[in-house]
One Martini backbone bead per residue (centre of mass of N, CA, C, O) as a GRO file, in nm:
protein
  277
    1UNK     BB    1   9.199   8.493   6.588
    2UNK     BB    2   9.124   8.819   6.518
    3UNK     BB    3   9.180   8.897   6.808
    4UNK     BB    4   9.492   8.797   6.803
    5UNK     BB    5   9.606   8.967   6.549
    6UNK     BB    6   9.507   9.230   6.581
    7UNK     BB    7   9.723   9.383   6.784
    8UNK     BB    8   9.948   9.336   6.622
    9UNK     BB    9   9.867   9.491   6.365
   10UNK     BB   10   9.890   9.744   6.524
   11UNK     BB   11  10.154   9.765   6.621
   12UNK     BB   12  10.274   9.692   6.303
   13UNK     BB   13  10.161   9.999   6.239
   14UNK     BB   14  10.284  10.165   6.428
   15UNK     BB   15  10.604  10.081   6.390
   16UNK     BB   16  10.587  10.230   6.103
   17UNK     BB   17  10.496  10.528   6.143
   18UNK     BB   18  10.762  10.576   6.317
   19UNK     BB   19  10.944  10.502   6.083
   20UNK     BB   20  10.872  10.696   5.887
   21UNK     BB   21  10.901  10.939   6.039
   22UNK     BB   22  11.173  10.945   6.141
   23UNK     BB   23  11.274  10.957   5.833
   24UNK     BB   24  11.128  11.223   5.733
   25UNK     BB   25  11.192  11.417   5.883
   26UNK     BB   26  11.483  11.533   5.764
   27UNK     BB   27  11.318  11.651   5.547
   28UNK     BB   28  11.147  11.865   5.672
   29UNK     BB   29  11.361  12.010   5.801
   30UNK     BB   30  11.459  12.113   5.559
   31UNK     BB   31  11.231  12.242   5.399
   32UNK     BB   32  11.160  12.440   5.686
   33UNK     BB   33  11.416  12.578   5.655
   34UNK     BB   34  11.420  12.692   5.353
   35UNK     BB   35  11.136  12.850   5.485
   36UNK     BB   36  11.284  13.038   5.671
   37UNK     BB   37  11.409  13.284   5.798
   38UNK     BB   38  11.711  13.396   5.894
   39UNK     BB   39  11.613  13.456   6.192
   40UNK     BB   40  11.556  13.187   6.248
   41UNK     BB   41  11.789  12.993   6.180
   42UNK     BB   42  11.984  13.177   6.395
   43UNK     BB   43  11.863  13.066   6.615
   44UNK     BB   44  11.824  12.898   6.936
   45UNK     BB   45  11.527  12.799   6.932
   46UNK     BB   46  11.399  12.597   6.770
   47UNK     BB   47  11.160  12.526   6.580
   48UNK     BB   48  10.873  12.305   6.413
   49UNK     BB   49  10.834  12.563   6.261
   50UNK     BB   50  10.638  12.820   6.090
   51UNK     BB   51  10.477  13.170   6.037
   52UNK     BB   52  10.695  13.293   5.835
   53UNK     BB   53  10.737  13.227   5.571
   54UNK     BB   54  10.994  13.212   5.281
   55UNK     BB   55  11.163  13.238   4.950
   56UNK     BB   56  11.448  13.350   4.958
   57UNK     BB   57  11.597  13.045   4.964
   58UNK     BB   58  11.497  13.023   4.659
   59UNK     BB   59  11.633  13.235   4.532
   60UNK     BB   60  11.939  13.230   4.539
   61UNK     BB   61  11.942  12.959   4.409
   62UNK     BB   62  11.827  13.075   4.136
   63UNK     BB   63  12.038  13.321   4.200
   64UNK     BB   64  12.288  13.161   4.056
   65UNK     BB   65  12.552  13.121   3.852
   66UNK     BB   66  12.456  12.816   3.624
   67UNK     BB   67  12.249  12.622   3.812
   68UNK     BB   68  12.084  12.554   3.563
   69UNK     BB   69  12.355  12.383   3.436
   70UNK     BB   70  12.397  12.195   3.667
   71UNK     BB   71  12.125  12.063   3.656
   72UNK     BB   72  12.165  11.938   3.328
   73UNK     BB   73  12.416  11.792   3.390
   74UNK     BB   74  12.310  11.569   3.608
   75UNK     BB   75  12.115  11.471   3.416
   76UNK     BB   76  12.291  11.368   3.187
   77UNK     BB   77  12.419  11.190   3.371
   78UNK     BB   78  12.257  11.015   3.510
   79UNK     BB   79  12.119  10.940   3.240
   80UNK     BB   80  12.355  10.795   3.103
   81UNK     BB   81  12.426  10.564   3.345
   82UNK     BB   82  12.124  10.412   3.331
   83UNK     BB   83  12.128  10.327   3.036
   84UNK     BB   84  12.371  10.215   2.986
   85UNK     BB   85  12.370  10.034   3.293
   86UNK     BB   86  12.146   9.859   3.156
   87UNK     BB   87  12.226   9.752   2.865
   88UNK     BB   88  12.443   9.612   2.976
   89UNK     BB   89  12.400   9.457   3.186
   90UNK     BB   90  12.173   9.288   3.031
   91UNK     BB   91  12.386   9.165   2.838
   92UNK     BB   92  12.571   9.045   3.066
   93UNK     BB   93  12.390   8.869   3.222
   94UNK     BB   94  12.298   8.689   2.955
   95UNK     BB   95  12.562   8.561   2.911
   96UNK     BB   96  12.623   8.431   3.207
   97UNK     BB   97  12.358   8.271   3.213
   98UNK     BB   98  12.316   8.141   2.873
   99UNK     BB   99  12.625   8.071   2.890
  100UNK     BB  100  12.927   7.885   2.839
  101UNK     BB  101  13.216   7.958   2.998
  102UNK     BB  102  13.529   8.055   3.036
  103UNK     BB  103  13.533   8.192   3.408
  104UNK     BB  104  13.260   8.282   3.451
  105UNK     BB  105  13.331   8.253   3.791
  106UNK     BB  106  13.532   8.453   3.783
  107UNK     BB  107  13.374   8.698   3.705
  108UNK     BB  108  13.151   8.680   3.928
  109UNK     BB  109  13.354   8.725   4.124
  110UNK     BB  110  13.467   8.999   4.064
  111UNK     BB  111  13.229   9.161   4.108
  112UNK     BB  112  13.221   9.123   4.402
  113UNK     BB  113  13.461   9.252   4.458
  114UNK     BB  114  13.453   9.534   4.336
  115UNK     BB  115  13.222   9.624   4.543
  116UNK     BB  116  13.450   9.590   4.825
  117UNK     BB  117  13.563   9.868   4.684
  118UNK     BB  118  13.629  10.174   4.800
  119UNK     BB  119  13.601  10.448   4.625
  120UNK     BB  120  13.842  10.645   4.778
  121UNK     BB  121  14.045  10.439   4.690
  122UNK     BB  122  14.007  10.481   4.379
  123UNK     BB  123  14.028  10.826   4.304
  124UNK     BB  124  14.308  10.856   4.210
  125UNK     BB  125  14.352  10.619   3.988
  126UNK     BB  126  14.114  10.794   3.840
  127UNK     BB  127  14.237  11.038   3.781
  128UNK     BB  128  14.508  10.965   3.643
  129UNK     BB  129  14.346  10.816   3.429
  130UNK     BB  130  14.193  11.052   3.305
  131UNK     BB  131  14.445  11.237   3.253
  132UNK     BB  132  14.536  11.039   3.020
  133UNK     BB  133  14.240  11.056   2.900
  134UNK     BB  134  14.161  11.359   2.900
  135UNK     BB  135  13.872  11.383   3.119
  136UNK     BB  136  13.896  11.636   3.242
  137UNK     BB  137  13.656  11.851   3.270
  138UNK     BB  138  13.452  11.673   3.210
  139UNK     BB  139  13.164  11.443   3.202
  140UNK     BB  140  13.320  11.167   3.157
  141UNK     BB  141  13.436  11.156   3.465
  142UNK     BB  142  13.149  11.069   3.562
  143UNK     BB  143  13.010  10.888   3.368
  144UNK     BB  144  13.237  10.597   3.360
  145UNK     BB  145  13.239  10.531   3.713
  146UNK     BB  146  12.963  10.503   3.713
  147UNK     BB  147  12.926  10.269   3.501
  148UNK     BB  148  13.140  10.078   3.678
  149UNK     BB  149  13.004  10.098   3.966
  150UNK     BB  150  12.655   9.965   3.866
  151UNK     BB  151  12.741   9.677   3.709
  152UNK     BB  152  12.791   9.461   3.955
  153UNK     BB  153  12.474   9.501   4.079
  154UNK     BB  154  12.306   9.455   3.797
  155UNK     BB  155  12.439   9.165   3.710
  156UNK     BB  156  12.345   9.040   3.967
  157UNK     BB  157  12.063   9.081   3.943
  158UNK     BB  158  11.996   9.010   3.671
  159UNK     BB  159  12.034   8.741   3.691
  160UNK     BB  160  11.784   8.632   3.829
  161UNK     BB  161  11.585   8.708   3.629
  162UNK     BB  162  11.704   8.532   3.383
  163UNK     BB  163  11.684   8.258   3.501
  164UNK     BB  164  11.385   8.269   3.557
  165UNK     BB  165  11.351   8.253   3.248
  166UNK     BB  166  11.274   8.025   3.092
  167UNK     BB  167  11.411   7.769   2.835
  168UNK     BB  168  11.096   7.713   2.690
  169UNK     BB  169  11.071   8.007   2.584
  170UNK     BB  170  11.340   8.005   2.398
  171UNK     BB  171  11.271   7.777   2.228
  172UNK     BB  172  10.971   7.866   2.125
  173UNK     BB  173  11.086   8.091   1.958
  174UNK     BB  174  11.266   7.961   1.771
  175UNK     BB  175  11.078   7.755   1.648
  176UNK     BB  176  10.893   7.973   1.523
  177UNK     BB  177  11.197   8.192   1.408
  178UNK     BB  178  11.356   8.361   1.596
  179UNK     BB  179  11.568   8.538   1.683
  180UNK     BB  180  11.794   8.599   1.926
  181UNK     BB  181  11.736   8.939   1.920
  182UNK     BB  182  11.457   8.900   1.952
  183UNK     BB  183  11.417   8.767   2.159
  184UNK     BB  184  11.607   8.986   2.366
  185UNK     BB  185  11.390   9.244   2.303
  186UNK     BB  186  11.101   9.121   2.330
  187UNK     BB  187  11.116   8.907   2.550
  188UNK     BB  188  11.340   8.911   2.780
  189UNK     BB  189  11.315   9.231   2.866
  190UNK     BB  190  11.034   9.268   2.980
  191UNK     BB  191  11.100   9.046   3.195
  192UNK     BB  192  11.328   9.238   3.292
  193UNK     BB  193  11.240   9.520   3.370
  194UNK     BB  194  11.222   9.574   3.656
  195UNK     BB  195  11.527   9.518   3.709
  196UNK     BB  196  11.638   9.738   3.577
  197UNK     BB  197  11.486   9.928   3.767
  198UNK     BB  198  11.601   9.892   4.020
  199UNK     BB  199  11.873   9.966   3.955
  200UNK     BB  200  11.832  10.263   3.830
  201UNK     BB  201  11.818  10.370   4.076
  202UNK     BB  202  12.081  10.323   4.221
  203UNK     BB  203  12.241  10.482   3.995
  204UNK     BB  204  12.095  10.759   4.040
  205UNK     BB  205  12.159  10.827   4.297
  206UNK     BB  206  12.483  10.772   4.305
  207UNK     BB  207  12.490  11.004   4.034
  208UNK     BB  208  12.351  11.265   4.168
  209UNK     BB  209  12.485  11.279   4.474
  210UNK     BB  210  12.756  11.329   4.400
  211UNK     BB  211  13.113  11.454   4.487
  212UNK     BB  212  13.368  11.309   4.479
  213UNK     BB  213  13.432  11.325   4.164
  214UNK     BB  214  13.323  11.630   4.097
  215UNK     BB  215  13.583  11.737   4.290
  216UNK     BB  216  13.822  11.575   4.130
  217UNK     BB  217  13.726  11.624   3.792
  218UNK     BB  218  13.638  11.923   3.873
  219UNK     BB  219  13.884  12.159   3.860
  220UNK     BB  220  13.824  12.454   3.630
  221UNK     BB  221  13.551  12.364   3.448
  222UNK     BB  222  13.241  12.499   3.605
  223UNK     BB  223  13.076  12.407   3.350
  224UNK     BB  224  13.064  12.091   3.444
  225UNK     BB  225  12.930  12.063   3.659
  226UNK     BB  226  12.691  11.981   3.968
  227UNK     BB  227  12.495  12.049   4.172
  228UNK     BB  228  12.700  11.961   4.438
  229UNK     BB  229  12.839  12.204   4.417
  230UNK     BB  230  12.624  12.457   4.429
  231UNK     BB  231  12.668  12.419   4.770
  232UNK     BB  232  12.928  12.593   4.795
  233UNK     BB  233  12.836  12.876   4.776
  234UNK     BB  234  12.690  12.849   5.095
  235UNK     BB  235  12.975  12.787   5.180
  236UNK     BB  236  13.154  13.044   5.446
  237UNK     BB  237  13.408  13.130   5.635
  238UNK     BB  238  13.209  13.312   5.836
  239UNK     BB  239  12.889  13.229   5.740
  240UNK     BB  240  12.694  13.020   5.664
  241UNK     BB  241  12.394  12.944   5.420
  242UNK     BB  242  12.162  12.757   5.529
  243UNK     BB  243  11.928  12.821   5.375
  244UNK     BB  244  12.015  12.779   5.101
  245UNK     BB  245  12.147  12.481   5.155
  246UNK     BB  246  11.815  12.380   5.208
  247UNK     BB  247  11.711  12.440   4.921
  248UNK     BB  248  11.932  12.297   4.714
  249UNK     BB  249  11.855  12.017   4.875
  250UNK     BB  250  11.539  12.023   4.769
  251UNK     BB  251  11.593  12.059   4.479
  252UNK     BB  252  11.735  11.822   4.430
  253UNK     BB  253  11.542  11.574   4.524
  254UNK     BB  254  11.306  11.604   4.357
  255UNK     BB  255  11.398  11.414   4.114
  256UNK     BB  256  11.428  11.150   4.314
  257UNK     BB  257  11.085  11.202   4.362
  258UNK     BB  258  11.001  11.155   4.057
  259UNK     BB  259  11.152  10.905   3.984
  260UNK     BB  260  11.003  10.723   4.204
  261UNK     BB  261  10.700  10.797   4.069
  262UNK     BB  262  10.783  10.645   3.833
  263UNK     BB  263  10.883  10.373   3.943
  264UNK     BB  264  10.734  10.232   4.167
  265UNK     BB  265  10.619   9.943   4.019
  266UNK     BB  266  10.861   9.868   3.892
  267UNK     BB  267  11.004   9.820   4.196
  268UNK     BB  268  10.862   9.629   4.333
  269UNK     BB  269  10.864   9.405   4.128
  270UNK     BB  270  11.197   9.370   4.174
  271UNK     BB  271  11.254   9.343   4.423
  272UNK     BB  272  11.054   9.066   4.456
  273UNK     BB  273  11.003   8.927   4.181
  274UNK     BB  274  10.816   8.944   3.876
  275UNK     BB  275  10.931   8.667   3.774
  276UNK     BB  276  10.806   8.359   3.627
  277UNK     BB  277  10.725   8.034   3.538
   0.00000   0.00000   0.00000
């Protein structure tokens, strides 16, 4: 028996492998541009290598004027998409979940429904809605859009997390003394806290990565932009800097990778499901 499923777990562990560096090439190869000199970046023979690594494409990338500011803007938008949308989804997830009230069933189709209209069809009547409310060149532009668009798929997985949740544990808090409030912030947040880090990965890469609301609702104060603003810097008419916009993405992504590096553990167990009964 041991012999007949080694070779399988072998294949099964090289097939792993293979599909691993697939993914990260595209990284290596970010990082890898980023450190080559202009003069390999312009070559036309391409080599997976450098000998001469050199910092000068993070050096324009950090003398670029405001970089700074775009970066600390991403930090706080994103992180308050984050807060915001797993705090609200939290709630609503609870609602739908432990009340019975009238149309529970179609608000939760219409969850389900917002996820299925593509962002780009509704960028123009967001604009002109943010533009009613005074909200263009702020960043209050860039996150309540985003907050809005991560709230269907947090309310739908939390959803499942407290489901999961035995009501024998709600009323034996009652019976305590417990109220309601106390319930739901000591007790029910913690058994779904996994699911709330799952979500807010979502939430995070998909409101770090944008450009299309920030393209759209920033438009001519450059002090509210976002990182991804920061690459057009080295897009130019004549000719792209290369090594530039591939340092400014190695930057980028530092957070996000920093984010995961911080949440992987309680990411693996809401992916799983880590509430039980």
């Amino acid at each position: 028996m041991i012999r007949t499923h080694r070779p399988r777990r072998l294949a099964a562990e090289a097939a792993t492998l293979l599909i691993a560096a697939v993914v990260a090439f595209p990284l290596y190869w970010m990082v890898l541009s980023a450190l080559k000199p202009a003069g390999e970046i312009q070559s036309t023979g391409a080599r997976p290598w450098t000998l001469s690594p050199s910092l000068d494409s993070f050096r324009r990338v950090f003398e670029q004027q405001d970089f700074g500011r775009y970066f600390v803007n991403s930090l706080l938008v994103a992180g308050t998409v984050v807060i915001a949308s797993a705090l609200i989804a939290f709630l609503a997830a609870t609602a739908v979940t432990r009340f019975r009230f009238r149309f529970r069933t179609t608000l939760l189709v219409m969850f389900l429904v917002a996820q299925m209209v593509p962002i780009e069809a509704l960028t123009i009547p967001l604009f002109f809605l943010m533009r009613d409310f005074g909200q263009l060149n702020t960043l209050g532009s860039l996150i309540l859009p985003h907050i809005a668009f991560s709230l269907p798929f947090a309310i739908w997985m939390l959803r499942g997390f407290v489901r999961a949740v035995p009501e024998a544990l709600e009323e034996a808090a009652y019976i305590d003394g417990a109220s309601r409030a106390r319930f739901l912030w000591q007790i029910l947040f913690p058994l779904v806290f996994p699911g709330l880090v799952a979500t807010s990965v979502f939430s995070f890469i998909s409101t770090w990565n944008d450009f299309l609301f920030a393209k759209s609702f920033i438009i001519s104060d450059t002090s509210q932009s976002t990182l991804p603003m920061a690459l057009l810097v080295f897009f130019k008419p004549d000719e792209n800097d290369w090594g530039g916009i591939m340092a400014a993405s190695t930057v980028m992504t530092i957070p996000v990778l920093v984010f995961f590096v911080l949440v992987q553990r309680r990411l693996v167990s809401g992916l799983g499901g880590a509430v039980k009964d």
